[in-house]
PDB file of N, H, CA, C and O in Angstrom:
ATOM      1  N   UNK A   1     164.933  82.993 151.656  1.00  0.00           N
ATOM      2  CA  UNK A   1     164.228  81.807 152.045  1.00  0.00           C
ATOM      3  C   UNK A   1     163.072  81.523 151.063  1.00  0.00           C
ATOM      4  O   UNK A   1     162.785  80.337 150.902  1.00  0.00           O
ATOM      5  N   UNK A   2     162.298  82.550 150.317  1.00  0.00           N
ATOM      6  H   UNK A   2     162.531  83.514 150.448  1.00  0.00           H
ATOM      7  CA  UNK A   2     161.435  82.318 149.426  1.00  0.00           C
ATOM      8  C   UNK A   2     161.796  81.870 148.364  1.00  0.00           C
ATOM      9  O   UNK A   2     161.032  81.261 147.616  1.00  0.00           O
ATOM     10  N   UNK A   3     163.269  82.135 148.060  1.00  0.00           N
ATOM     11  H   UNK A   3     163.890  82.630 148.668  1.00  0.00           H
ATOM     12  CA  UNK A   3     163.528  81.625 146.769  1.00  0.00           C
ATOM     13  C   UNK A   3     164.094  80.467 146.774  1.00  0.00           C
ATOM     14  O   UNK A   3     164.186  79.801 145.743  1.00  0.00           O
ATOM     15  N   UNK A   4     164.561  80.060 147.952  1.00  0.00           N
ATOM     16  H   UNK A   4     164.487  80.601 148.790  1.00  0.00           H
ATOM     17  CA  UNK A   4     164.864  78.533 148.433  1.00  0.00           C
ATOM     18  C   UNK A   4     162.937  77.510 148.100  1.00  0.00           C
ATOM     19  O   UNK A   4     162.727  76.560 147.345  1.00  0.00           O
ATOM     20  N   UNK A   5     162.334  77.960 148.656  1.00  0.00           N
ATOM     21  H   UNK A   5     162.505  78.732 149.268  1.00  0.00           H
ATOM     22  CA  UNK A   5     160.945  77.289 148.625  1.00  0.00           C
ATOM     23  C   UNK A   5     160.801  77.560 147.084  1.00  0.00           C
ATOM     24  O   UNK A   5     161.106  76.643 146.320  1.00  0.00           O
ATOM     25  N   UNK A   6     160.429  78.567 146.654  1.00  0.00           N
ATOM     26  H   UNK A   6     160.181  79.312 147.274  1.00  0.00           H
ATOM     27  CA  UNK A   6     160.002  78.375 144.863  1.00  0.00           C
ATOM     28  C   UNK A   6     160.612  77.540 144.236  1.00  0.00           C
ATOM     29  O   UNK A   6     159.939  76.685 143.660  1.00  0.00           O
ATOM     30  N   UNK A   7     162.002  77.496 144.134  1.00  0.00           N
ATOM     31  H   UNK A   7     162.549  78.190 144.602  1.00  0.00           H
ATOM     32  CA  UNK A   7     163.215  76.256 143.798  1.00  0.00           C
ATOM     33  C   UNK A   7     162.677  74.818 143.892  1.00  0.00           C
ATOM     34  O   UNK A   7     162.893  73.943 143.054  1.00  0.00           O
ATOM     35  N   UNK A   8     161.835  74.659 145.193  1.00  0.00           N
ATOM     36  H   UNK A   8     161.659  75.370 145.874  1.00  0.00           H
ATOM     37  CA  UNK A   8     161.585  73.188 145.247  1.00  0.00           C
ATOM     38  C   UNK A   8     160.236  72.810 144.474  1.00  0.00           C
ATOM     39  O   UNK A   8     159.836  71.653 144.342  1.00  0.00           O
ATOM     40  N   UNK A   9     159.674  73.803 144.046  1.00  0.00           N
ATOM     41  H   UNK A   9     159.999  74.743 144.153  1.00  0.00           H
ATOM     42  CA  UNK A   9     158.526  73.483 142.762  1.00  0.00           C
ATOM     43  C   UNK A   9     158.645  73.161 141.896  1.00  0.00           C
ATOM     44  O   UNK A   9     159.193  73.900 141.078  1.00  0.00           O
ATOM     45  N   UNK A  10     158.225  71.892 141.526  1.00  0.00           N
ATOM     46  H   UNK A  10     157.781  71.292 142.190  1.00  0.00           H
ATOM     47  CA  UNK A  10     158.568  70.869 140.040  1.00  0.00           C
ATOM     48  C   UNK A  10     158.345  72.091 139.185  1.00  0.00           C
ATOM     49  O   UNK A  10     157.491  72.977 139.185  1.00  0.00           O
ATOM     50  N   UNK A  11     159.636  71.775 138.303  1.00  0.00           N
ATOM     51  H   UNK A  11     160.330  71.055 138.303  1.00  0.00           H
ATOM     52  CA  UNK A  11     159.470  72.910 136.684  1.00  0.00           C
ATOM     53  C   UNK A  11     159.514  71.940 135.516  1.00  0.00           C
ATOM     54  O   UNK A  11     159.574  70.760 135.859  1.00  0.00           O
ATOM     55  N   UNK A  12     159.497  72.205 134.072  1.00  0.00           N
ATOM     56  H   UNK A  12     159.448  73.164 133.793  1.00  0.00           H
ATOM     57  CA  UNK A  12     159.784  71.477 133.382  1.00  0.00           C
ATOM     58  C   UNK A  12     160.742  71.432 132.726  1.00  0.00           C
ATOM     59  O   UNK A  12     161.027  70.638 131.830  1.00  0.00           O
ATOM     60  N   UNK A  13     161.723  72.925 133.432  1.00  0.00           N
ATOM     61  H   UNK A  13     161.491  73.570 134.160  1.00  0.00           H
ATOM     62  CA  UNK A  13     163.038  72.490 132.596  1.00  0.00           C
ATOM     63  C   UNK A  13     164.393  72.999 133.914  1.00  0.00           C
ATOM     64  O   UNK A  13     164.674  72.398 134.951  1.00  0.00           O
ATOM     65  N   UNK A  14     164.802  73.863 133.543  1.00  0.00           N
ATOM     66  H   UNK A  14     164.574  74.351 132.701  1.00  0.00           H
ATOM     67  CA  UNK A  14     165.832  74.043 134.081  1.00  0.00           C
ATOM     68  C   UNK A  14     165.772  74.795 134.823  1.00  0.00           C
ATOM     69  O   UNK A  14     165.162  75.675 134.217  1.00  0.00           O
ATOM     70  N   UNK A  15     166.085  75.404 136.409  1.00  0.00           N
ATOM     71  H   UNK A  15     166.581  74.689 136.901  1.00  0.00           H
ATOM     72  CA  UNK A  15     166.057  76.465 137.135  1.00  0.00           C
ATOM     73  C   UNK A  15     166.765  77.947 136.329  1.00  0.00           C
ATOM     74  O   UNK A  15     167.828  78.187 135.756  1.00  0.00           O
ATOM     75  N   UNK A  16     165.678  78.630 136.619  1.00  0.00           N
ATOM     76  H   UNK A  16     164.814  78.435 137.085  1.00  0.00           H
ATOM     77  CA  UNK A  16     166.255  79.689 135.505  1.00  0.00           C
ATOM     78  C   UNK A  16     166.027  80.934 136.583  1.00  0.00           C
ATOM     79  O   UNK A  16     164.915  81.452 136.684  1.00  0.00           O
ATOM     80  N   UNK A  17     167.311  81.439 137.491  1.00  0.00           N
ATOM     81  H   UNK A  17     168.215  81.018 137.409  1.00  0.00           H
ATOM     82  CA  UNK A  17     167.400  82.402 138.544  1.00  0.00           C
ATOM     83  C   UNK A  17     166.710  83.567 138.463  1.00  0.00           C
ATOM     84  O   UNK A  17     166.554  84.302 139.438  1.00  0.00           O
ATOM     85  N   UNK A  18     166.383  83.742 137.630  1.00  0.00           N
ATOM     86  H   UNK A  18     166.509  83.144 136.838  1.00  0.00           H
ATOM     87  CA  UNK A  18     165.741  85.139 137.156  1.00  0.00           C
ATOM     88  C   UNK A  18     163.907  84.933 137.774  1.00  0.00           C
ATOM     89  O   UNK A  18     163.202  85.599 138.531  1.00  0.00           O
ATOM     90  N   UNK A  19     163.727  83.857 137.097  1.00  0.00           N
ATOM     91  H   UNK A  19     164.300  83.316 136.482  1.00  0.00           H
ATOM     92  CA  UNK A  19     162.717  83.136 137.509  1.00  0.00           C
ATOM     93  C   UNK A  19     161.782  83.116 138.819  1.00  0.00           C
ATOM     94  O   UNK A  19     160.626  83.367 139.159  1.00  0.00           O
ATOM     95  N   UNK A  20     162.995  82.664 139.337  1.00  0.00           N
ATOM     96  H   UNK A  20     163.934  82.460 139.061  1.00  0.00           H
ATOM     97  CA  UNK A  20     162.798  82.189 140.817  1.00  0.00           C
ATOM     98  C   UNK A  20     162.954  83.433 141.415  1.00  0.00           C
ATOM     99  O   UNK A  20     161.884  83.575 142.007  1.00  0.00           O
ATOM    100  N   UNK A  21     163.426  84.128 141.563  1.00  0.00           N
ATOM    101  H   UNK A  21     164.296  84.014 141.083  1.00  0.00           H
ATOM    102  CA  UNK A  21     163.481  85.692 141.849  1.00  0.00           C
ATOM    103  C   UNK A  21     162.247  86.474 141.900  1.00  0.00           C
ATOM    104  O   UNK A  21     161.737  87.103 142.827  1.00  0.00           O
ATOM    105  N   UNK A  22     161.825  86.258 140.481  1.00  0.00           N
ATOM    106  H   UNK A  22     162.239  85.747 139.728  1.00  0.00           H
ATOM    107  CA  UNK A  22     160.383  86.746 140.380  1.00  0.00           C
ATOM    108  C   UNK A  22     159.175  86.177 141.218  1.00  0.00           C
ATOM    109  O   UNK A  22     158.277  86.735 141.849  1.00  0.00           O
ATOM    110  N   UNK A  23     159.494  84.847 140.985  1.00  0.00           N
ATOM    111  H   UNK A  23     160.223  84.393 140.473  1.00  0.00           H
ATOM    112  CA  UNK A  23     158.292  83.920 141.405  1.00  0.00           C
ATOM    113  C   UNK A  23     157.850  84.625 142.998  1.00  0.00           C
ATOM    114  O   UNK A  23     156.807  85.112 143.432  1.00  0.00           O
ATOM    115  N   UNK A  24     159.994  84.262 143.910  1.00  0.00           N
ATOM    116  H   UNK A  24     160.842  83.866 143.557  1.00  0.00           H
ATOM    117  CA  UNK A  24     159.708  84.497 145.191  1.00  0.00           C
ATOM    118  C   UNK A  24     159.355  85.864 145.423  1.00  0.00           C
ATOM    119  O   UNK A  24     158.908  86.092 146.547  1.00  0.00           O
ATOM    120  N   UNK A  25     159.494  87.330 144.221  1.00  0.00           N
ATOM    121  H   UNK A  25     159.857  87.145 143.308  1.00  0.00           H
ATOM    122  CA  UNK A  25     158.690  87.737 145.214  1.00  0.00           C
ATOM    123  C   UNK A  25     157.232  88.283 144.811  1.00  0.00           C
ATOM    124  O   UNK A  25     156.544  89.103 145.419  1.00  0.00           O
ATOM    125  N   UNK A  26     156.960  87.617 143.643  1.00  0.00           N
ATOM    126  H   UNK A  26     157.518  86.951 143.149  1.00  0.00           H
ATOM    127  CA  UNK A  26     155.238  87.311 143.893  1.00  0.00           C
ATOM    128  C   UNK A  26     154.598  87.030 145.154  1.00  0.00           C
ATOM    129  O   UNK A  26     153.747  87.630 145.812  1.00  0.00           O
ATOM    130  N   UNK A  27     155.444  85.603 145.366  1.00  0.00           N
ATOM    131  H   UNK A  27     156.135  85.116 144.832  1.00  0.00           H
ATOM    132  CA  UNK A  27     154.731  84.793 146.601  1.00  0.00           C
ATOM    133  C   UNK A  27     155.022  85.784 148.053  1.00  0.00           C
ATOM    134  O   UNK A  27     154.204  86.063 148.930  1.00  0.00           O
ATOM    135  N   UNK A  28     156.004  86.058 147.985  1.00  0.00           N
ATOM    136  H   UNK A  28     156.668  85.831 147.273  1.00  0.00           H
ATOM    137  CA  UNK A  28     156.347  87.073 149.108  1.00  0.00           C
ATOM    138  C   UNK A  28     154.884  88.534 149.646  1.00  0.00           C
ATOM    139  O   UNK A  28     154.402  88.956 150.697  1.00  0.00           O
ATOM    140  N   UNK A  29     154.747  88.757 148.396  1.00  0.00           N
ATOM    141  H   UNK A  29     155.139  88.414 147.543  1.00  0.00           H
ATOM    142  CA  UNK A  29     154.137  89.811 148.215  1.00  0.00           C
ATOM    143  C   UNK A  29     152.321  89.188 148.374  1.00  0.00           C
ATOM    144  O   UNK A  29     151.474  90.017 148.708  1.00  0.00           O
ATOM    145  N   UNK A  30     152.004  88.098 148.175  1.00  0.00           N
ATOM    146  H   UNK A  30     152.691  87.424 147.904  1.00  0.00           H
ATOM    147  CA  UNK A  30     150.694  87.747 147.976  1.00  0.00           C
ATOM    148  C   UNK A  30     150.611  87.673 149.295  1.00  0.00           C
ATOM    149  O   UNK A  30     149.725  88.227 149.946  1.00  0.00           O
ATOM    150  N   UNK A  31     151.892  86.712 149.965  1.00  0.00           N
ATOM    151  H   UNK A  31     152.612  86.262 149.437  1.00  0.00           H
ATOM    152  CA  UNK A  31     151.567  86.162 151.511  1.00  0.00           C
ATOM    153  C   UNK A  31     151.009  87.422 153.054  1.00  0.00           C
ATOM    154  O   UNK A  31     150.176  87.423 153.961  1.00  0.00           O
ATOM    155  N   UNK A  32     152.319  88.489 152.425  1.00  0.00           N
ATOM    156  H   UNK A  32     152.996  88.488 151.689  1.00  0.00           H
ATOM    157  CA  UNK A  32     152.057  89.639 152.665  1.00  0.00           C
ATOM    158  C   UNK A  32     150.548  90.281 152.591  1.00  0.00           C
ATOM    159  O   UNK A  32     150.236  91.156 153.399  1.00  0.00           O
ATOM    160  N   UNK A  33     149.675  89.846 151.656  1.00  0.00           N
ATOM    161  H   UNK A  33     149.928  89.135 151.000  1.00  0.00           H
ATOM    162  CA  UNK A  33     148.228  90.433 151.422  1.00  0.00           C
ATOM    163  C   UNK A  33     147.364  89.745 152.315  1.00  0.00           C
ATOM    164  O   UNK A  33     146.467  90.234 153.001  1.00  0.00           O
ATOM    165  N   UNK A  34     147.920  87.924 152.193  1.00  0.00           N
ATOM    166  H   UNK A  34     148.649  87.527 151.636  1.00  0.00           H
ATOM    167  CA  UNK A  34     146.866  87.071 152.993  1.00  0.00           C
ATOM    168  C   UNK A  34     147.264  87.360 154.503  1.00  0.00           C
ATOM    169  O   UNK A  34     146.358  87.019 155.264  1.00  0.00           O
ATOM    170  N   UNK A  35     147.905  87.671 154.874  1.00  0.00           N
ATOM    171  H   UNK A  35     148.641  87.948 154.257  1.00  0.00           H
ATOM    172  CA  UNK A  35     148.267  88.172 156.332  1.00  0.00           C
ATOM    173  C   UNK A  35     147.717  89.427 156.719  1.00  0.00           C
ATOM    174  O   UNK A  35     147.493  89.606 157.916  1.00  0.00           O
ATOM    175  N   UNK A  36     147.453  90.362 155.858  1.00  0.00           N
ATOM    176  H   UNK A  36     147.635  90.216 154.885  1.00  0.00           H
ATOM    177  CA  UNK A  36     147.333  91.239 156.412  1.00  0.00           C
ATOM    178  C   UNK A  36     145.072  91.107 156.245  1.00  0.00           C
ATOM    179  O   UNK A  36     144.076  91.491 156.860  1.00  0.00           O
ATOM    180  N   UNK A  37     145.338  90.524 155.332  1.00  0.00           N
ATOM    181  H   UNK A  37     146.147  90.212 154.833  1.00  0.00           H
ATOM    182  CA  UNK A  37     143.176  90.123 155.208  1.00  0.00           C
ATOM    183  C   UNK A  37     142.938  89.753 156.425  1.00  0.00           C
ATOM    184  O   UNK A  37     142.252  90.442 157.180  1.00  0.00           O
ATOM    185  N   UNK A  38     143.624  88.299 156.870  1.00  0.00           N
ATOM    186  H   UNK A  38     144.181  87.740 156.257  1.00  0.00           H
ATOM    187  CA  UNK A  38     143.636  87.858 158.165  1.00  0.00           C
ATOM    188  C   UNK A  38     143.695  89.105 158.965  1.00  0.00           C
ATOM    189  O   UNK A  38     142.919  89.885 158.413  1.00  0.00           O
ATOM    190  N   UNK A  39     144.167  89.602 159.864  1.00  0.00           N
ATOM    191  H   UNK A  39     144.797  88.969 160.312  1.00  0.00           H
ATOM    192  CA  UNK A  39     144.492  90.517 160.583  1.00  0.00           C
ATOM    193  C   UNK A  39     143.278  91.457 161.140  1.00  0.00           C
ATOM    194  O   UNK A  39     143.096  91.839 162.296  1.00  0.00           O
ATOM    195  N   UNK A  40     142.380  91.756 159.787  1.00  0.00           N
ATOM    196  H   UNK A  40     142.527  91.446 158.847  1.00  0.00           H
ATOM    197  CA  UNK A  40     141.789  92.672 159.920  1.00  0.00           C
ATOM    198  C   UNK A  40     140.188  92.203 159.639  1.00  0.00           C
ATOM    199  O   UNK A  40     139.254  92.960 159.376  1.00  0.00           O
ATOM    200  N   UNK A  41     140.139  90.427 159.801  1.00  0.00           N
ATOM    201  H   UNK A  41     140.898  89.812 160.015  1.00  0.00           H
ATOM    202  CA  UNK A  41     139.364  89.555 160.069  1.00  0.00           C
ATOM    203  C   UNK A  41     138.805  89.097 158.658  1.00  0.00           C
ATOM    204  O   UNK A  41     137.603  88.830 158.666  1.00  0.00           O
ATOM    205  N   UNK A  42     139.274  89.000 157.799  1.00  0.00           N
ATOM    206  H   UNK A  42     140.250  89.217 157.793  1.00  0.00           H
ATOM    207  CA  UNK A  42     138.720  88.672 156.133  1.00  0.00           C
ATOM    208  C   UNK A  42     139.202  87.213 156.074  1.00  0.00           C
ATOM    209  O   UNK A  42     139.789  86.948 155.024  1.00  0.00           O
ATOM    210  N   UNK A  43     139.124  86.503 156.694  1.00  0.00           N
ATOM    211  H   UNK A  43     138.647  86.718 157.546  1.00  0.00           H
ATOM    212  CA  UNK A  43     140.123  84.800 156.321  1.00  0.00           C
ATOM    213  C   UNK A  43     139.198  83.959 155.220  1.00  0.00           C
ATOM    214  O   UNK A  43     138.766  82.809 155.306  1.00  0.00           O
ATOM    215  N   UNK A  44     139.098  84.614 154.511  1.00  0.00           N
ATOM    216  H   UNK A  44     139.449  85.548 154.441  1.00  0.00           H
ATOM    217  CA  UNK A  44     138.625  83.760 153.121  1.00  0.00           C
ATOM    218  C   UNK A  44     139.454  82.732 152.886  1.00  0.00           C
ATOM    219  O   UNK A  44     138.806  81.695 152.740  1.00  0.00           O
ATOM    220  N   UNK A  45     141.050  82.521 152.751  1.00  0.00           N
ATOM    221  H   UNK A  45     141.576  83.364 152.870  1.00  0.00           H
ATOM    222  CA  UNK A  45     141.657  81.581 153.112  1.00  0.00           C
ATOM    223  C   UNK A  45     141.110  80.301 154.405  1.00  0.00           C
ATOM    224  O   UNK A  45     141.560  80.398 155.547  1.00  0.00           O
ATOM    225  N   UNK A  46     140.402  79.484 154.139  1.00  0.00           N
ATOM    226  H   UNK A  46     140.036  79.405 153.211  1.00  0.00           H
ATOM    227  CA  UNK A  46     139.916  78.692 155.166  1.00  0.00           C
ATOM    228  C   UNK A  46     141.382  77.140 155.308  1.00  0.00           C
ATOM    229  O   UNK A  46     141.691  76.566 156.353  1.00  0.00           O
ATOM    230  N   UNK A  47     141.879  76.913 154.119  1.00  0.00           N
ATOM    231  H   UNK A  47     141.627  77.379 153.270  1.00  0.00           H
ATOM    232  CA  UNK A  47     142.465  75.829 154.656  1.00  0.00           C
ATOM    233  C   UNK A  47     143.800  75.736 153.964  1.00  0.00           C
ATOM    234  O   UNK A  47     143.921  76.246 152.850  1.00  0.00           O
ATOM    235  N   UNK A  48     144.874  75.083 154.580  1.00  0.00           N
ATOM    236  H   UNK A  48     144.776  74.669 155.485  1.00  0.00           H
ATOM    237  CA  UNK A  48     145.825  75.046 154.218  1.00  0.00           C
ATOM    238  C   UNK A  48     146.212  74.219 152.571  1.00  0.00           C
ATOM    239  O   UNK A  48     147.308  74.298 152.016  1.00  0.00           O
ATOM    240  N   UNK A  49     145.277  73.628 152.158  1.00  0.00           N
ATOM    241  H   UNK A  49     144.387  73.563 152.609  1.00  0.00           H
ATOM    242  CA  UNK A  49     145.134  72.760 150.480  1.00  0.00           C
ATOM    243  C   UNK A  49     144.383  74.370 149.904  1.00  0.00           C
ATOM    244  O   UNK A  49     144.254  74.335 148.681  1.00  0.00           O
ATOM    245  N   UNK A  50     144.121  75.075 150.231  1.00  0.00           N
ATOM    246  H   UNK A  50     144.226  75.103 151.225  1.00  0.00           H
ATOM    247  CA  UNK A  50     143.188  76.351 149.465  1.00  0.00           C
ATOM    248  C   UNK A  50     144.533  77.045 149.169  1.00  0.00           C
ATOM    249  O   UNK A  50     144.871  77.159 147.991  1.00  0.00           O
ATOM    250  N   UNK A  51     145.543  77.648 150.429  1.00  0.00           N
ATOM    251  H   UNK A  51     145.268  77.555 151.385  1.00  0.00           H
ATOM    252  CA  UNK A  51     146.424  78.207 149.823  1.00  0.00           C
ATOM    253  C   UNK A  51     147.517  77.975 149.018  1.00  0.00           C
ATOM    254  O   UNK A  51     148.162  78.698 148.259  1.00  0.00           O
ATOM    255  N   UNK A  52     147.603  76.652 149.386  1.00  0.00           N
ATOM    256  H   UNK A  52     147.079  76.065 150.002  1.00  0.00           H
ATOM    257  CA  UNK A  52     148.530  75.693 148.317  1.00  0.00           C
ATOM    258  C   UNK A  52     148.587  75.777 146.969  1.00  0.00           C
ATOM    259  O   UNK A  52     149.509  75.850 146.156  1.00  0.00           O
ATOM    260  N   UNK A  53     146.996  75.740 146.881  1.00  0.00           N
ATOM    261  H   UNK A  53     146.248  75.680 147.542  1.00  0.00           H
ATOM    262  CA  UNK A  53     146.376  75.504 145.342  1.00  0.00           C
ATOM    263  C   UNK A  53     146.524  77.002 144.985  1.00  0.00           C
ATOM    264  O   UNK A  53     146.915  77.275 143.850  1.00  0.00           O
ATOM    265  N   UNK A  54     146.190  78.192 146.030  1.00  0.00           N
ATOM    266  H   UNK A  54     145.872  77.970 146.952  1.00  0.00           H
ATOM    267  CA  UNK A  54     146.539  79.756 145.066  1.00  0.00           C
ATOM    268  C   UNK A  54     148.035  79.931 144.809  1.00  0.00           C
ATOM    269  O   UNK A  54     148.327  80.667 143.866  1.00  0.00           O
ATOM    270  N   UNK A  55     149.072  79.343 145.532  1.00  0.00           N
ATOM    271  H   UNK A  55     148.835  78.744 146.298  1.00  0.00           H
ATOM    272  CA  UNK A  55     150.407  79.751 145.706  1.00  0.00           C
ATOM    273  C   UNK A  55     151.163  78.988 144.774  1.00  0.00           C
ATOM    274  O   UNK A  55     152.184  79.556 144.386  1.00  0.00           O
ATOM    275  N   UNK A  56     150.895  77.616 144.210  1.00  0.00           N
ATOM    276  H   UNK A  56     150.066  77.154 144.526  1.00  0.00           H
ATOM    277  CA  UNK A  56     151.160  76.419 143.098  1.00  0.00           C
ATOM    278  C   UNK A  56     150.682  77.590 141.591  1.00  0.00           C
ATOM    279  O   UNK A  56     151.430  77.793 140.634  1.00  0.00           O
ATOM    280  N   UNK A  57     149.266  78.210 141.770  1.00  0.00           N
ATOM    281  H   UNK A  57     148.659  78.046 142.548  1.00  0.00           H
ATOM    282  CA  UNK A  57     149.364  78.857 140.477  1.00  0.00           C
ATOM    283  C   UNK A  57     149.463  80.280 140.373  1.00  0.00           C
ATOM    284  O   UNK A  57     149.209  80.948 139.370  1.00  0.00           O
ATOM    285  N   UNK A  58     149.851  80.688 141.479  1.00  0.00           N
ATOM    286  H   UNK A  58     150.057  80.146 142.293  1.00  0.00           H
ATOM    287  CA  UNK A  58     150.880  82.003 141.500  1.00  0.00           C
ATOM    288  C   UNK A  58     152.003  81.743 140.816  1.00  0.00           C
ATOM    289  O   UNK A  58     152.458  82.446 139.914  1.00  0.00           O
ATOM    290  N   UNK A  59     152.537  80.572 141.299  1.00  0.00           N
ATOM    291  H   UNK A  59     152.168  80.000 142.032  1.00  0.00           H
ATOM    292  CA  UNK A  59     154.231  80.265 140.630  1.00  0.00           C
ATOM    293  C   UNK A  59     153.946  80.019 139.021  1.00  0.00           C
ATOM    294  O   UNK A  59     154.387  80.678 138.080  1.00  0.00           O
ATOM    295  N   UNK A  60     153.142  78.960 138.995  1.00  0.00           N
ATOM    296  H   UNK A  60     152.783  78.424 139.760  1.00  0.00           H
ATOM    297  CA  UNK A  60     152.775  78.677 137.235  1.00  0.00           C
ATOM    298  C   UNK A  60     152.520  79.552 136.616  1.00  0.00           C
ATOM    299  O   UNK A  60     152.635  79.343 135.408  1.00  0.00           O
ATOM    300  N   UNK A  61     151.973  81.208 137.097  1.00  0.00           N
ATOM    301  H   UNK A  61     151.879  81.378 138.078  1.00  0.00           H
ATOM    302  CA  UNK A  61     151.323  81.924 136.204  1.00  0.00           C
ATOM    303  C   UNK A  61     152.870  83.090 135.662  1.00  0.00           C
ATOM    304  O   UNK A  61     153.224  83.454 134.540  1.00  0.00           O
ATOM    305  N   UNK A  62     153.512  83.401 137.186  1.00  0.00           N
ATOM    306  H   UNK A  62     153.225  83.105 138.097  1.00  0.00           H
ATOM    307  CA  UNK A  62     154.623  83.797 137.209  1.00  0.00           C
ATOM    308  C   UNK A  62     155.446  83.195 135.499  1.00  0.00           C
ATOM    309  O   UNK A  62     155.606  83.707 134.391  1.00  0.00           O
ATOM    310  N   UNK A  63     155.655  82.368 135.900  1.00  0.00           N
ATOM    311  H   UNK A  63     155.526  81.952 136.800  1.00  0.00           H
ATOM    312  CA  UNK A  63     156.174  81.527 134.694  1.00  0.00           C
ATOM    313  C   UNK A  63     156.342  81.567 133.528  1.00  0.00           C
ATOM    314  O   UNK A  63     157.286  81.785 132.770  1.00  0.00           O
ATOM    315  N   UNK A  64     154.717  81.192 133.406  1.00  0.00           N
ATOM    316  H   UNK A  64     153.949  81.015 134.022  1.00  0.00           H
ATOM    317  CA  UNK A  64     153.856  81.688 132.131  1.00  0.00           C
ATOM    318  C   UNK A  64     154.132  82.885 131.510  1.00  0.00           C
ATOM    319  O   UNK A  64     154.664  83.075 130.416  1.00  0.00           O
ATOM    320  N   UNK A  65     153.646  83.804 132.457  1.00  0.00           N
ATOM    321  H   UNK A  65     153.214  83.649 133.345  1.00  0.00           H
ATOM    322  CA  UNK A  65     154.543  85.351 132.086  1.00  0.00           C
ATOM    323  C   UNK A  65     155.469  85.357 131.786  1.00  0.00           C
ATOM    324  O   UNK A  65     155.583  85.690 130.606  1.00  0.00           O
ATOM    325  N   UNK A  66     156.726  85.043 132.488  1.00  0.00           N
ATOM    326  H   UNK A  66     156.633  84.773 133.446  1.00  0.00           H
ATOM    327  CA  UNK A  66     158.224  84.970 132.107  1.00  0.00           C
ATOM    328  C   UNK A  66     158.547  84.121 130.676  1.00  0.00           C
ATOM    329  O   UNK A  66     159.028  84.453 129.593  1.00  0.00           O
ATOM    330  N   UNK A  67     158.242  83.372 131.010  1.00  0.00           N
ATOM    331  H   UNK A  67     157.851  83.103 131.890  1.00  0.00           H
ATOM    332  CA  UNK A  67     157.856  82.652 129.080  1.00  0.00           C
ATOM    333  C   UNK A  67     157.818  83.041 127.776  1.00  0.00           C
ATOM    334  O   UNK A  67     158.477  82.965 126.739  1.00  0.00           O
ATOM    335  N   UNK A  68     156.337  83.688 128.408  1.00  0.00           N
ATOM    336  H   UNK A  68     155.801  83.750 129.250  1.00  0.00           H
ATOM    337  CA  UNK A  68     156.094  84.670 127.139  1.00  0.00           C
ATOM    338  C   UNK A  68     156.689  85.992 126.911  1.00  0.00           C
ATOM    339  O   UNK A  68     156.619  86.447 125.769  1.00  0.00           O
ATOM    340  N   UNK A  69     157.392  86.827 128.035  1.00  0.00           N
ATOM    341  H   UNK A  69     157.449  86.459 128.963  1.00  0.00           H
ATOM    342  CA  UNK A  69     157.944  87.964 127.831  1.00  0.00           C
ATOM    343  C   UNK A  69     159.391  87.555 127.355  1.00  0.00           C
ATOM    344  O   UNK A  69     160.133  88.412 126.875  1.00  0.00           O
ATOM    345  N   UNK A  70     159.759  86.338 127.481  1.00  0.00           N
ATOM    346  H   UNK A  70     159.157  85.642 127.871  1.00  0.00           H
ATOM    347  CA  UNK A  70     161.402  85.850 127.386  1.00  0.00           C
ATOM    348  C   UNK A  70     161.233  85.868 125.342  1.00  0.00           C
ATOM    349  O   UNK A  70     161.841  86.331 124.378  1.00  0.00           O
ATOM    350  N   UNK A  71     160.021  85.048 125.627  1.00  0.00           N
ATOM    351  H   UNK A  71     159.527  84.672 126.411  1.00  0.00           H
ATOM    352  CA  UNK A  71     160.214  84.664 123.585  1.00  0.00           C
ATOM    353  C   UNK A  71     159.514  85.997 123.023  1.00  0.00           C
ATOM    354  O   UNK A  71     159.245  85.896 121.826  1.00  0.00           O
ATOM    355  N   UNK A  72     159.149  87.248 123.620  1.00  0.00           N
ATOM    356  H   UNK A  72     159.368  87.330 124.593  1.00  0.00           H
ATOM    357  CA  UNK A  72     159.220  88.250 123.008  1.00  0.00           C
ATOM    358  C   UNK A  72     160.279  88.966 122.870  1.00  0.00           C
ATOM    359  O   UNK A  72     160.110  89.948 122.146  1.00  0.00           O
ATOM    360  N   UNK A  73     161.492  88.811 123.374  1.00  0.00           N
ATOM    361  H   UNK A  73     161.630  88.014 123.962  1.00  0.00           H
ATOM    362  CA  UNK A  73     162.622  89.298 123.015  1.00  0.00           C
ATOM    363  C   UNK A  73     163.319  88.898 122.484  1.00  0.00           C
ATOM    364  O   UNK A  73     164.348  89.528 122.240  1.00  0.00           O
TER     365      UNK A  73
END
């Protein structure tokens, strides 16, 4: 299901599975952190445009990485 949602994030080129794999389980793994902050009363997360904006450049940074490790090989 995460990699269904990363999929629907504008890219600039082509869906590249490997990608999206990674991305989802960045995001998997971050959401996992903000749940568990919550939990144990840390909600620095205050609004739903806050996590948007960390989870939009989770995926971009993901990317970025993959990018640059792709044209190093």
């Amino acid at each position: 299901m995460s990699e269904q949602a990363v999929a629907q994030v504008p890219s600039d080129g082509p869906v590249d599975p490997a990608l999206v794999e990674e991305q989802a389980y960045a995001v998997t793994t971050f959401l996992n952190g903000v749940m568990v902050r919550q939990v144990i009363g840390d909600p620095r997360l205050e609004t739903a445009e806050e996590l948007t904006r960390l989870l939009h450049a989770l995926v971009a940074g993901v990317a970025a990485s993959h990018h640059v490790h792709a044209s190093q090989v």
